[in-house]
PDB file with SEQRES, HELIX, SHEET and CRYST1 records, atoms N, CA, C and O in Angstrom:
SEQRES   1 A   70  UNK UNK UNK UNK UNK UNK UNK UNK UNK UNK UNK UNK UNK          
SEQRES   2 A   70  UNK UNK UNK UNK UNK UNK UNK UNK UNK UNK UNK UNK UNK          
SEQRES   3 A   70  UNK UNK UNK UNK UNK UNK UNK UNK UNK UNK UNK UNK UNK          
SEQRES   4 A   70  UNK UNK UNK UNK UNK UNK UNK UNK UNK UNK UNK UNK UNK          
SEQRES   5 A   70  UNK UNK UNK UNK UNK UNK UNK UNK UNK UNK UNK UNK UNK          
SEQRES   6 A   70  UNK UNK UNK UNK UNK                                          
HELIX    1 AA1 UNK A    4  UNK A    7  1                                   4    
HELIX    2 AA2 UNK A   10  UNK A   13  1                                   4    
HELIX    3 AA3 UNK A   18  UNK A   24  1                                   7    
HELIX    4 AA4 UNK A   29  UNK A   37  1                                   9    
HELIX    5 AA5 UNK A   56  UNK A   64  1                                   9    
SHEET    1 AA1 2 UNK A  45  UNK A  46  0                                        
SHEET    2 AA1 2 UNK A  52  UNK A  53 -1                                        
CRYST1    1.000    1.000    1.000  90.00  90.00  90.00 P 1           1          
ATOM      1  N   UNK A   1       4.524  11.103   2.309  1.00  0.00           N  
ATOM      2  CA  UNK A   1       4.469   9.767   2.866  1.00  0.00           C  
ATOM      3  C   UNK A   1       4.789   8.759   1.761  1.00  0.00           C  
ATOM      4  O   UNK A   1       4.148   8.802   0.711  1.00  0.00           O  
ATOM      5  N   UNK A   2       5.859   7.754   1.975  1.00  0.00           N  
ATOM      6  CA  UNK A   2       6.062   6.754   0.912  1.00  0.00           C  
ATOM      7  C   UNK A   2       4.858   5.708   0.687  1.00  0.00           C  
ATOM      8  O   UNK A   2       4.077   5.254   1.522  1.00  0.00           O  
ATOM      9  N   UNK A   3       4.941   5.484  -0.591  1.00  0.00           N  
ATOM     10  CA  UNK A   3       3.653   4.785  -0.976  1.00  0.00           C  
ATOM     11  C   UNK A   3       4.086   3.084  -0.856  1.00  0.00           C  
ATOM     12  O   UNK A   3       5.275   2.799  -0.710  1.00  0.00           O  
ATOM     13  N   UNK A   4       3.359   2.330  -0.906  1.00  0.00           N  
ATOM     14  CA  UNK A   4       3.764   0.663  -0.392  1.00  0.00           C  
ATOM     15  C   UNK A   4       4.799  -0.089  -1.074  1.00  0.00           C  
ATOM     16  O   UNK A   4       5.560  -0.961  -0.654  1.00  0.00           O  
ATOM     17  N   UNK A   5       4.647   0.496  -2.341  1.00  0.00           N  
ATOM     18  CA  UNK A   5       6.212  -0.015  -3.351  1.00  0.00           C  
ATOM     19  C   UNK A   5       7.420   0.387  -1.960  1.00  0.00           C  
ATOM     20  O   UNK A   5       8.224  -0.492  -1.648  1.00  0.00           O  
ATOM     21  N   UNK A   6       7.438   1.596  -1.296  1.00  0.00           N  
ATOM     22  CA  UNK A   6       8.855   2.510  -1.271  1.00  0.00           C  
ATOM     23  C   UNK A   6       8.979   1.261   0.048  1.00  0.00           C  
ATOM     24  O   UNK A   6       9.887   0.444   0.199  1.00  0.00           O  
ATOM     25  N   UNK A   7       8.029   1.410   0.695  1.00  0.00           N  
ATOM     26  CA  UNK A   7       8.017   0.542   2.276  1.00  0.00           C  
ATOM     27  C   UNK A   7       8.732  -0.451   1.918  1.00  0.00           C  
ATOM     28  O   UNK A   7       9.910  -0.460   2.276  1.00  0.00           O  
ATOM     29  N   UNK A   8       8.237  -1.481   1.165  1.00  0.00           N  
ATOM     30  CA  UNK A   8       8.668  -2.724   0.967  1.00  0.00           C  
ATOM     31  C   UNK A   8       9.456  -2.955  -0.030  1.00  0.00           C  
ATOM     32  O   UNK A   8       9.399  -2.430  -1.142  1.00  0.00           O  
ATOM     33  N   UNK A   9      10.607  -4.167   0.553  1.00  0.00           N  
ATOM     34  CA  UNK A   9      11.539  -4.316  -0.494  1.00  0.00           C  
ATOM     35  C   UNK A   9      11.169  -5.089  -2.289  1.00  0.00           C  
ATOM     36  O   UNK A   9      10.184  -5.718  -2.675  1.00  0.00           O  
ATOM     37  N   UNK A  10      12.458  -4.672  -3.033  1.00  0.00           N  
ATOM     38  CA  UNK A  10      12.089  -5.437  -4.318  1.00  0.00           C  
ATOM     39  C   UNK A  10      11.111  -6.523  -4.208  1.00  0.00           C  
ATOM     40  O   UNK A  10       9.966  -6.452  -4.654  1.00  0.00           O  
ATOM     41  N   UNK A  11      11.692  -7.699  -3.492  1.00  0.00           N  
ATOM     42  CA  UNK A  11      11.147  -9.156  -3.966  1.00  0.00           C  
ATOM     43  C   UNK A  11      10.039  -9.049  -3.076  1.00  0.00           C  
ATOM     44  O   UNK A  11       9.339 -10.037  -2.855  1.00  0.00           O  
ATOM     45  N   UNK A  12       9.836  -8.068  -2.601  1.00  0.00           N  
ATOM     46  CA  UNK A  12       7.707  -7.907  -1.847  1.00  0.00           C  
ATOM     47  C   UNK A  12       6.825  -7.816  -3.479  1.00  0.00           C  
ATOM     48  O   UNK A  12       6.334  -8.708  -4.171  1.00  0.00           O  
ATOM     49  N   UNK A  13       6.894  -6.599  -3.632  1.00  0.00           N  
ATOM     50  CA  UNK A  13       6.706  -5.969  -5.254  1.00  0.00           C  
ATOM     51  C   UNK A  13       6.419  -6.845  -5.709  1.00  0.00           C  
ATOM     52  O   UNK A  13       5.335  -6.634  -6.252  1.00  0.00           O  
ATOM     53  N   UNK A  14       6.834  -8.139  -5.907  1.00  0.00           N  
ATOM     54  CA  UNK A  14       6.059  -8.991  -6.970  1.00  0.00           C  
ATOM     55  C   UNK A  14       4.868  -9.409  -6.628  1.00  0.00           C  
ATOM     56  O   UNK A  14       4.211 -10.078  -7.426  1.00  0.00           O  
ATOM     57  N   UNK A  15       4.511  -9.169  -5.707  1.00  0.00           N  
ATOM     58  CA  UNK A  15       3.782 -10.543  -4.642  1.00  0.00           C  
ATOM     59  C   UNK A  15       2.355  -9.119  -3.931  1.00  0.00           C  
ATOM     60  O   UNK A  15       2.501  -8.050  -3.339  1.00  0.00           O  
ATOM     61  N   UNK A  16       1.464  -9.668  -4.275  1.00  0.00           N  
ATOM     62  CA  UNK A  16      -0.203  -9.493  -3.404  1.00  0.00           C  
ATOM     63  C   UNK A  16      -0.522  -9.843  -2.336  1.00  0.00           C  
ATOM     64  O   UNK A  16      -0.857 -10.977  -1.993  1.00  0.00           O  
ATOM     65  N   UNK A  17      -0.407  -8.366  -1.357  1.00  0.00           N  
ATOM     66  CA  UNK A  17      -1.668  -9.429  -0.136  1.00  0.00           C  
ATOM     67  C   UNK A  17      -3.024  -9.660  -0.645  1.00  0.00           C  
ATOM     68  O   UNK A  17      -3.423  -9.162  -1.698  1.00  0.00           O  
ATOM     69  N   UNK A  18      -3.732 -10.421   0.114  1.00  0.00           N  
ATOM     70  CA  UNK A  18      -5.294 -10.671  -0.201  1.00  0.00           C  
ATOM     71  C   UNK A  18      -6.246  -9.331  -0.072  1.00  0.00           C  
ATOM     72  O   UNK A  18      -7.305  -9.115  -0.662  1.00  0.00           O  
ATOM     73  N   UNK A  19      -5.600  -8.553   0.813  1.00  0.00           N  
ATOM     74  CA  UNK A  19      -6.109  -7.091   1.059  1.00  0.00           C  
ATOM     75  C   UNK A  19      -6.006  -6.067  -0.163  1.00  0.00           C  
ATOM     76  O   UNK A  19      -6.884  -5.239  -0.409  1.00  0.00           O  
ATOM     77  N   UNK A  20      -4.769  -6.228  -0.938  1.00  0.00           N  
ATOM     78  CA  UNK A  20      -4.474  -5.790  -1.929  1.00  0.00           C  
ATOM     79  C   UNK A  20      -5.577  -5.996  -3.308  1.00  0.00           C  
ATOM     80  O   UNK A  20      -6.495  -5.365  -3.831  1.00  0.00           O  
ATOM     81  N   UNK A  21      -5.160  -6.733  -3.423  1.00  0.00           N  
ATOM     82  CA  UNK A  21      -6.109  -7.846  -4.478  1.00  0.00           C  
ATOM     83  C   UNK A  21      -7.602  -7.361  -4.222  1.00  0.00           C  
ATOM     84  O   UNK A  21      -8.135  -6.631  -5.058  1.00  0.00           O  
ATOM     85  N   UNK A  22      -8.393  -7.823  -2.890  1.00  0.00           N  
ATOM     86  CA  UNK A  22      -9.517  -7.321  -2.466  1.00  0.00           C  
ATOM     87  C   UNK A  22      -9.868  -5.974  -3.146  1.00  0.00           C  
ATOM     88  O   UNK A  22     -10.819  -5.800  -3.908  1.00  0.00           O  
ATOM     89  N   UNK A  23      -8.762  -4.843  -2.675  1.00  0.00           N  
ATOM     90  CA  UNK A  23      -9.099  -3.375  -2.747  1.00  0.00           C  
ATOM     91  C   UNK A  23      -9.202  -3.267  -4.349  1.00  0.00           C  
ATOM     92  O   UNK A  23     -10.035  -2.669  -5.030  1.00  0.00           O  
ATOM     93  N   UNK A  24      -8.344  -3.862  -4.647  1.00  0.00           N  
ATOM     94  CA  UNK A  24      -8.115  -3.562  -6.373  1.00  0.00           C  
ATOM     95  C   UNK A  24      -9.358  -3.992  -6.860  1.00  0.00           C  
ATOM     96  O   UNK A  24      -9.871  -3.484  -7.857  1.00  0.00           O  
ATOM     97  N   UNK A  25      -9.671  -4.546  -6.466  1.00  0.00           N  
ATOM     98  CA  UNK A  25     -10.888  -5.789  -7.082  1.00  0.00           C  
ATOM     99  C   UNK A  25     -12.646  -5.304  -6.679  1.00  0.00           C  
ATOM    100  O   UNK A  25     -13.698  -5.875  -6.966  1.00  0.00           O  
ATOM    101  N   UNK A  26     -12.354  -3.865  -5.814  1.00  0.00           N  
ATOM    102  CA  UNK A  26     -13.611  -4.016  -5.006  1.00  0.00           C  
ATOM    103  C   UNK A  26     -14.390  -4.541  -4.188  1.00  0.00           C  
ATOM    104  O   UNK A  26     -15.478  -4.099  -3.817  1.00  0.00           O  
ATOM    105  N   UNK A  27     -13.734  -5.751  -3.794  1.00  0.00           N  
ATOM    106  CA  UNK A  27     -14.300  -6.849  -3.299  1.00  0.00           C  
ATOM    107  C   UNK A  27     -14.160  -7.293  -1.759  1.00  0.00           C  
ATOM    108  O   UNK A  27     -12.984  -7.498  -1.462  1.00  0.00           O  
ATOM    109  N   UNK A  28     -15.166  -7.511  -0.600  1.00  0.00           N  
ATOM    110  CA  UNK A  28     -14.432  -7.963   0.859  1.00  0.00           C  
ATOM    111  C   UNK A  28     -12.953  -9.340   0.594  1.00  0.00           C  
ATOM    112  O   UNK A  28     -12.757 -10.052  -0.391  1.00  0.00           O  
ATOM    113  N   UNK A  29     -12.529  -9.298   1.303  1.00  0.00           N  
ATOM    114  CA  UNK A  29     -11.512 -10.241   1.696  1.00  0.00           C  
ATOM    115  C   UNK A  29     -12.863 -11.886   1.485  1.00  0.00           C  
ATOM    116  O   UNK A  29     -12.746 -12.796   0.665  1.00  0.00           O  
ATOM    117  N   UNK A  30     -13.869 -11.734   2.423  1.00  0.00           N  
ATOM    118  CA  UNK A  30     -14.852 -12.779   2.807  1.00  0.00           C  
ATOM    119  C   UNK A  30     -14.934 -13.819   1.053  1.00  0.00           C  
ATOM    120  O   UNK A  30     -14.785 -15.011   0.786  1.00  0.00           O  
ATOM    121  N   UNK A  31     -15.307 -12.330   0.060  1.00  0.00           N  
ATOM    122  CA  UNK A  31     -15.383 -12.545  -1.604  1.00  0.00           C  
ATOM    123  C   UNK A  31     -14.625 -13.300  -2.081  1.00  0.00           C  
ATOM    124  O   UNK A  31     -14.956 -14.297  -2.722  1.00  0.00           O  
ATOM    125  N   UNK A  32     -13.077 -12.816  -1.761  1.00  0.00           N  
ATOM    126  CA  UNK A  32     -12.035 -13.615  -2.274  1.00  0.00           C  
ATOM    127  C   UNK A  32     -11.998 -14.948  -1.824  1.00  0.00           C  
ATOM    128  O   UNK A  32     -11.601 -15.844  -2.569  1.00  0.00           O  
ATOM    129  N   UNK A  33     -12.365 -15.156  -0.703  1.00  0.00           N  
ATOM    130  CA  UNK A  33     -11.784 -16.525  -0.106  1.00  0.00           C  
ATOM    131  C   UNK A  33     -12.838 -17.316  -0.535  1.00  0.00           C  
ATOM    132  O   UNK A  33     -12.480 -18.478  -0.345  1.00  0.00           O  
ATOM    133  N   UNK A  34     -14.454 -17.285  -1.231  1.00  0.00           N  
ATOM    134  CA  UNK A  34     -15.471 -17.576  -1.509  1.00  0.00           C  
ATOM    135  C   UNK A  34     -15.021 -17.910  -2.813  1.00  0.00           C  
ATOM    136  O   UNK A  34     -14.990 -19.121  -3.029  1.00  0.00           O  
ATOM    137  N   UNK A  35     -14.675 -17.191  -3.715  1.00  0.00           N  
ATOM    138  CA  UNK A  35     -13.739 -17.211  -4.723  1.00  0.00           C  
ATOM    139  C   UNK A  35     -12.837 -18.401  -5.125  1.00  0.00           C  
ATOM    140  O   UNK A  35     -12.883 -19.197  -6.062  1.00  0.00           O  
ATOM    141  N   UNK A  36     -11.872 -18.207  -3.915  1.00  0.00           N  
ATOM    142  CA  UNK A  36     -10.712 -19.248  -3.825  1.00  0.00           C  
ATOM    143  C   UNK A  36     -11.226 -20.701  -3.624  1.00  0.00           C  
ATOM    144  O   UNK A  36     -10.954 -21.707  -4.280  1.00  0.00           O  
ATOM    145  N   UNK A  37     -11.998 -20.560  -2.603  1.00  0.00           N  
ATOM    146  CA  UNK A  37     -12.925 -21.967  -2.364  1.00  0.00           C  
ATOM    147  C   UNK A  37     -13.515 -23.022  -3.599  1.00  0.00           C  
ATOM    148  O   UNK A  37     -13.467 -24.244  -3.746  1.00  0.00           O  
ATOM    149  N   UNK A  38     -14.197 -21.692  -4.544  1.00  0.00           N  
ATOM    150  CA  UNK A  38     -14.495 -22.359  -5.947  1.00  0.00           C  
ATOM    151  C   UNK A  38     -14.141 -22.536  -6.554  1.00  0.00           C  
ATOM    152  O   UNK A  38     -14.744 -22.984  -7.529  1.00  0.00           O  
ATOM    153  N   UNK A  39     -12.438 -22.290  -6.530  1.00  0.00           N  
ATOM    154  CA  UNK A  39     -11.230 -21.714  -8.099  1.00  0.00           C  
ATOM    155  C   UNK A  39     -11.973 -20.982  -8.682  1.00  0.00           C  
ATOM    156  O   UNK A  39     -12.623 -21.402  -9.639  1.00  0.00           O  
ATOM    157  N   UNK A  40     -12.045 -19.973  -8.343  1.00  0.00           N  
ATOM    158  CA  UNK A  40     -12.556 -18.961  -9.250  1.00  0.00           C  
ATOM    159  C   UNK A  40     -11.528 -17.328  -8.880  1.00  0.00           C  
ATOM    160  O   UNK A  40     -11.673 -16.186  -9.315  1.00  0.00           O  
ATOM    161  N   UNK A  41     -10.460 -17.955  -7.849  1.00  0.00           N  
ATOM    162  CA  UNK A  41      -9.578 -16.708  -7.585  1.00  0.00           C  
ATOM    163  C   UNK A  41      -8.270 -16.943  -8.354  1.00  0.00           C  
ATOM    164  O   UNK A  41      -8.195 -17.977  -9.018  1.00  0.00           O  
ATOM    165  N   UNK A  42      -6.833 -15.767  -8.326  1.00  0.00           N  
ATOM    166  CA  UNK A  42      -6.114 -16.126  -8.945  1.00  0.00           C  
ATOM    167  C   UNK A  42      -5.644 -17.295  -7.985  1.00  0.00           C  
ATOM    168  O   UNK A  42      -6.320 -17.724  -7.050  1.00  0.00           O  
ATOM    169  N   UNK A  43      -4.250 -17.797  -8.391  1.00  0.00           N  
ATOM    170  CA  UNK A  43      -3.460 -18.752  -8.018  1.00  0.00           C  
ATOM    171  C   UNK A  43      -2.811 -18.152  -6.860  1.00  0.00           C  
ATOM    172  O   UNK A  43      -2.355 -17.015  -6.979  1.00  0.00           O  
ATOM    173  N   UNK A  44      -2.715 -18.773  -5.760  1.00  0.00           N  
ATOM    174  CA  UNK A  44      -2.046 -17.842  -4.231  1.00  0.00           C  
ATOM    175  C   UNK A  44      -0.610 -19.105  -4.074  1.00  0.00           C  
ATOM    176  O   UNK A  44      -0.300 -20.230  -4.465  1.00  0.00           O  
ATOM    177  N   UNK A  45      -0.064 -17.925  -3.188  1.00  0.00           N  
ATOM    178  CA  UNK A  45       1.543 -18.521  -2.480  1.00  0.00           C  
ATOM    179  C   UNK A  45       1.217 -18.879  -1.426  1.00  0.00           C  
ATOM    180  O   UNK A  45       0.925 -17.930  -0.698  1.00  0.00           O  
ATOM    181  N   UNK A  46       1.104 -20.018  -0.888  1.00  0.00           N  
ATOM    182  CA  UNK A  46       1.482 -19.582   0.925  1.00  0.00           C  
ATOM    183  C   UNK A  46       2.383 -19.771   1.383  1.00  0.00           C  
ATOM    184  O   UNK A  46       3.223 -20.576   0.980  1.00  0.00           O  
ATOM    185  N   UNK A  47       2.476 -18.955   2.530  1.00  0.00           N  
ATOM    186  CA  UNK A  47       4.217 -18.496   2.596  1.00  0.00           C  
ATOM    187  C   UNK A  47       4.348 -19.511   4.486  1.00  0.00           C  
ATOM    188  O   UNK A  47       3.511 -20.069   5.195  1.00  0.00           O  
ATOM    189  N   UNK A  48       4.684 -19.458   4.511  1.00  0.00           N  
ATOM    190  CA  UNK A  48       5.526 -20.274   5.918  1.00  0.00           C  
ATOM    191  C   UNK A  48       4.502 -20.168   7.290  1.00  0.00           C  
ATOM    192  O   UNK A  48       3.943 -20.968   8.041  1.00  0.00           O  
ATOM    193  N   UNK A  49       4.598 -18.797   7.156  1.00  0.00           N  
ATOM    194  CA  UNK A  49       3.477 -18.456   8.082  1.00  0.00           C  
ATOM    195  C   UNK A  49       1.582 -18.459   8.283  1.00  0.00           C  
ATOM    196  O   UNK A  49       0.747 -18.008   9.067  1.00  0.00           O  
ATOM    197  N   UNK A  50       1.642 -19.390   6.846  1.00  0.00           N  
ATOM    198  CA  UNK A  50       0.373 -19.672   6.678  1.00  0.00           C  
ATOM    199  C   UNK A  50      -0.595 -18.334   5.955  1.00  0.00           C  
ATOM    200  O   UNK A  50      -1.767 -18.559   5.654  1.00  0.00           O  
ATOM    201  N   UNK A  51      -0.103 -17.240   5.771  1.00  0.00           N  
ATOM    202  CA  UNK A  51       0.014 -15.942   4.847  1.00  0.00           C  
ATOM    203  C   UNK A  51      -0.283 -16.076   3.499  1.00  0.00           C  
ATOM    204  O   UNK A  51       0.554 -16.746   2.895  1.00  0.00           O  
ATOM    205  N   UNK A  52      -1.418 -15.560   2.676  1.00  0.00           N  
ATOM    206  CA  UNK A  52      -1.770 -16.005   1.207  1.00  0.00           C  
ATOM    207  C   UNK A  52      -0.770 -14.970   0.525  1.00  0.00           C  
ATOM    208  O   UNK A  52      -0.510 -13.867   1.005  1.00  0.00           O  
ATOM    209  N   UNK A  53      -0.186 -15.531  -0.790  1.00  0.00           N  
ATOM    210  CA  UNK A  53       0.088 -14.179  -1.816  1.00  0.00           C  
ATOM    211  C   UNK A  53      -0.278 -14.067  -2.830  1.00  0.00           C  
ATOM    212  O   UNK A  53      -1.010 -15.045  -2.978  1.00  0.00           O  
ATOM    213  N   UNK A  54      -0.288 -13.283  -4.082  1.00  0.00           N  
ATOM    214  CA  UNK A  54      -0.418 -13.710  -5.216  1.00  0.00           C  
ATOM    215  C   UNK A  54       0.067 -12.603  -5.825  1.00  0.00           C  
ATOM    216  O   UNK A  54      -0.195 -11.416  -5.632  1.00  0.00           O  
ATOM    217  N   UNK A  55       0.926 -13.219  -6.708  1.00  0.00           N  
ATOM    218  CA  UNK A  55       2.235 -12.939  -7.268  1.00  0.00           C  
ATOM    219  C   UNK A  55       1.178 -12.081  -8.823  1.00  0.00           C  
ATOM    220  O   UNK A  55       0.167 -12.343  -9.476  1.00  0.00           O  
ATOM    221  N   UNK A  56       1.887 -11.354  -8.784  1.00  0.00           N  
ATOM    222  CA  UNK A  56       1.147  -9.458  -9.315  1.00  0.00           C  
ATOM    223  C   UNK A  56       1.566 -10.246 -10.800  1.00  0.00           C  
ATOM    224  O   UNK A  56       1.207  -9.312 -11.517  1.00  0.00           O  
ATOM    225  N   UNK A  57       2.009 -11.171 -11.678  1.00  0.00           N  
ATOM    226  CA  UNK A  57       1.891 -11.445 -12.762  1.00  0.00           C  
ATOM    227  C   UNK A  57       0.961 -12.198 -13.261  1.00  0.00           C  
ATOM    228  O   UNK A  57       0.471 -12.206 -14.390  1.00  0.00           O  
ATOM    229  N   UNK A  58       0.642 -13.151 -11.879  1.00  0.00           N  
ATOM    230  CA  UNK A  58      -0.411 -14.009 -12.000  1.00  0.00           C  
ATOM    231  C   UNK A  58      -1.633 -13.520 -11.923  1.00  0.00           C  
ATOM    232  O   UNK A  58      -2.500 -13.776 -12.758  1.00  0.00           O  
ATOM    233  N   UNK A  59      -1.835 -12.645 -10.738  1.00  0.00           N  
ATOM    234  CA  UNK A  59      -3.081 -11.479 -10.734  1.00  0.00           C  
ATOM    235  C   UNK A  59      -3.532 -10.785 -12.160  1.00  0.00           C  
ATOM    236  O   UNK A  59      -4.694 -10.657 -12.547  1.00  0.00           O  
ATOM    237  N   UNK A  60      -1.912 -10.218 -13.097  1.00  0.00           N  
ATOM    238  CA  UNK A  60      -2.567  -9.951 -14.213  1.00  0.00           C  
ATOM    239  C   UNK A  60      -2.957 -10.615 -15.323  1.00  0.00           C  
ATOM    240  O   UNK A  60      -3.744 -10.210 -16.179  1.00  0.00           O  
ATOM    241  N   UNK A  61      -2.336 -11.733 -15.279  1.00  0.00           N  
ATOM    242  CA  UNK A  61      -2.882 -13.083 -16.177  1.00  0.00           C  
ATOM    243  C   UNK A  61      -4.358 -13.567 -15.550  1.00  0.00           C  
ATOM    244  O   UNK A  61      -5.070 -14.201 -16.329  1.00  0.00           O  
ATOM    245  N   UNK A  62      -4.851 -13.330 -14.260  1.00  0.00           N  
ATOM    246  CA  UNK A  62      -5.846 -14.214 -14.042  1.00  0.00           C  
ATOM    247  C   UNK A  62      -6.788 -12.696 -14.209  1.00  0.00           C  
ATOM    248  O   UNK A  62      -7.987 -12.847 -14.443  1.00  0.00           O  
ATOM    249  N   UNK A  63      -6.446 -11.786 -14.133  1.00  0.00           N  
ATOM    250  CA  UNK A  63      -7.850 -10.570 -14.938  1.00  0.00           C  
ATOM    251  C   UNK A  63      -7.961 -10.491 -16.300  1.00  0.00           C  
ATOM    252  O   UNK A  63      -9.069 -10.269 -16.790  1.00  0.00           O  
ATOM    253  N   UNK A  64      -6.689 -10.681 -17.213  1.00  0.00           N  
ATOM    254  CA  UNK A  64      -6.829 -10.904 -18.535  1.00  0.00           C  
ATOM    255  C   UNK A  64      -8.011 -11.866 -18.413  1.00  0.00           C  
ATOM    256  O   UNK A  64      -9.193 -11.524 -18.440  1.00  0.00           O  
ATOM    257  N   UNK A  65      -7.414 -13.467 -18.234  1.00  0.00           N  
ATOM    258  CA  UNK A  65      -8.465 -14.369 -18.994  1.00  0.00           C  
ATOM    259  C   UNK A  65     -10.064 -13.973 -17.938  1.00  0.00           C  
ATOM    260  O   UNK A  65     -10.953 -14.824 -17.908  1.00  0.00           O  
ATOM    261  N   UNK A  66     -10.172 -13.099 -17.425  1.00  0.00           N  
ATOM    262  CA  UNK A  66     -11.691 -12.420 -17.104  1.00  0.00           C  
ATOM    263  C   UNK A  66     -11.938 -11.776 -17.787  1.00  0.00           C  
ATOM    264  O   UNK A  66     -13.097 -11.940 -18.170  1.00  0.00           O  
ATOM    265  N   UNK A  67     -11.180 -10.614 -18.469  1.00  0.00           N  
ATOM    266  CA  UNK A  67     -11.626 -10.170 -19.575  1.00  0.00           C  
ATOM    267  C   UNK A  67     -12.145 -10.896 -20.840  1.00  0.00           C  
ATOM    268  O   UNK A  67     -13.274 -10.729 -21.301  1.00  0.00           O  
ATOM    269  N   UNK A  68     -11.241 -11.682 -21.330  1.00  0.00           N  
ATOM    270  CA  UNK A  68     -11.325 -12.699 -22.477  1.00  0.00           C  
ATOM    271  C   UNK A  68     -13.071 -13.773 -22.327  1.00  0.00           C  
ATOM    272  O   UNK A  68     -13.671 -14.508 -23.111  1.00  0.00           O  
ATOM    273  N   UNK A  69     -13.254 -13.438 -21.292  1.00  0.00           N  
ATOM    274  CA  UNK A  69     -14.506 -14.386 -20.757  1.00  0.00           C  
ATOM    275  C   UNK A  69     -15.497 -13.349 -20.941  1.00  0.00           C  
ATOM    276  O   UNK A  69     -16.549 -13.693 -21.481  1.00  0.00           O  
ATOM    277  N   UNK A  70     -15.319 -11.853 -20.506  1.00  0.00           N  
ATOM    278  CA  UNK A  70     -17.058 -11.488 -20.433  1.00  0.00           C  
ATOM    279  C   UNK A  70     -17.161 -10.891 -21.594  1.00  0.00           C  
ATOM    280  O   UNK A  70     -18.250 -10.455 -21.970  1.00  0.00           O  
TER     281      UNK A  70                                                      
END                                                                             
């Protein structure tokens, strides 16, 4: 079975669903948006359809400076 890279094209690949992010993170979806509410999540896209993203460079820049913090 192809894994989610193969499904989706290149310019997906850059880009996070909130589900994504969540799973990676351990965290409910409910967390993130609790998160986002406080700026305390990464930086999101929204896309046309009212759809959050967050772009997989920014995700790893915004866990670095979590690291750098604890």
């Amino acid at each position: 079975m192809p894994g989610i890279d193969e499904i989706r094209g290149p310019r997906e690949r850059d880009k996070l669903t909130i589900a994504e992010v969540s799973a990676d993170l351990g965290i409910s979806r409910r967390t993130f948006y609790e998160w986002r509410a406080k700026g305390r999540a990464p930086k999101c896209i929204m896309l046309p359809n009212g759809s959050l993203r967050v772009r997989r460079t920014e995700y790893q820049r915004w866990l670095a400076s979590r690291e750098e913090a604890a």
